[in-house]
N, C-alpha and C positions, 0 to 999 in steps of 0.2 A: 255258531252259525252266522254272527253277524259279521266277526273278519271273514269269513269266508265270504261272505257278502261283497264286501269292499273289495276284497283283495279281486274279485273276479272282475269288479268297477272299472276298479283301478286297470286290469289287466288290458280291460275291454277298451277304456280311456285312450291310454298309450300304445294300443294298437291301432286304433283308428284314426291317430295324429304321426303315426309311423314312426316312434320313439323309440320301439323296440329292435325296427330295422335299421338304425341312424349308426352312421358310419363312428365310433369310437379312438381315441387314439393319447397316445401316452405322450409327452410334451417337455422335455427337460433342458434348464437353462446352467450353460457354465460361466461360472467368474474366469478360465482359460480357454485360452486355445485348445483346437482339437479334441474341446467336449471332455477337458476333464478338468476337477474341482468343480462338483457339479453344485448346484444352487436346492434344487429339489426335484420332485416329477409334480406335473400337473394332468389330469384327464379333460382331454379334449370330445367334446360330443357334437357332431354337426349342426349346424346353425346357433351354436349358443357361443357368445362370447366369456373370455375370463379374464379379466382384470389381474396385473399382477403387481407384486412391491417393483421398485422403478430400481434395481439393481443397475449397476451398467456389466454388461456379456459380452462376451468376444465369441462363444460357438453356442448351438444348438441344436437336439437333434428328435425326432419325430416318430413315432412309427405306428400302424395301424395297430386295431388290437382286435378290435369284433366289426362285422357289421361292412357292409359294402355300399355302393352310392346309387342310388333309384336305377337311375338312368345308367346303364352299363358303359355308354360312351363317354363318361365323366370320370376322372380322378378326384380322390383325396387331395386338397389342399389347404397347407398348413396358411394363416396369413398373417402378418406380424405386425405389429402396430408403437410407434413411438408414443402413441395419447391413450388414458384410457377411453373404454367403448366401443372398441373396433369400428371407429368410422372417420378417422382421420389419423395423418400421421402415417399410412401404409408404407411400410420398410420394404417387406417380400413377401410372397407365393410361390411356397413350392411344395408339386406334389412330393406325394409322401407312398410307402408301400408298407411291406410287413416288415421286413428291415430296417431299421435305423441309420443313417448317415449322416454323419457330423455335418451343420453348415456353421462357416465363419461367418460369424456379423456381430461387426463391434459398433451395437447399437444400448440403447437403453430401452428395454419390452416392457411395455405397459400394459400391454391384450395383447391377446392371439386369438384366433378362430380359425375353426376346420369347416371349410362348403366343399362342395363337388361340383367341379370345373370342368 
């Protein structure tokens, strides 16, 4: 009785801070060009940044997985960051859909973060 307890808290929690409707997305870094020799996949969740190891990349590529952005006239966008924190250092933005498409950037990603622009 008592996880169900929580578990409903919980449910109640992340519903009313709209976690459950937050835009989702898969996030992966290549050591080559054209997004292959891939580095790993990371999950990207809207509004929350992700620090990551300081690799140097030459492509990467994005794509939604759940979850849409509040406001229907906003896109998914990915945003890239040379420092960790995502708040300095910003490389690019670019939306993103349910599809994956390679971008080249021969940068060194420290964060990335997904808002809706």
């Amino acid at each position: 009785m008592i996880a169900t307890a929580k578990t409903f808290l919980l449910a109640a929690v992340l519903g009313s801070t709209g976690a459950l409707g937050a835009v989702q997305a898969t996030f992966n870094r290549y050591f080559a060009a054209e997004c292959s020799t891939a580095l790993g996949a990371v999950t990207l969740v809207e509004g929350y940044c992700v620090n990551l190891e300081s690799f140097p990349t030459l492509s990467w590529d994005a794509s939604v997985t759940s979850g849409a952005c509040a406001d229907a006239s906003a896109s998914p966008v990915v945003k890239i960051f040379t420092d960790p924190g995502c708040e300095t250092g910003l490389v690019s933005g670019n939306a993103i859909g349910a599809g994956a498409q390679c971008v080249e950037e021969d940068s060194t990603i420290q964060s990335v973060t997904l808002v809706c622009e």
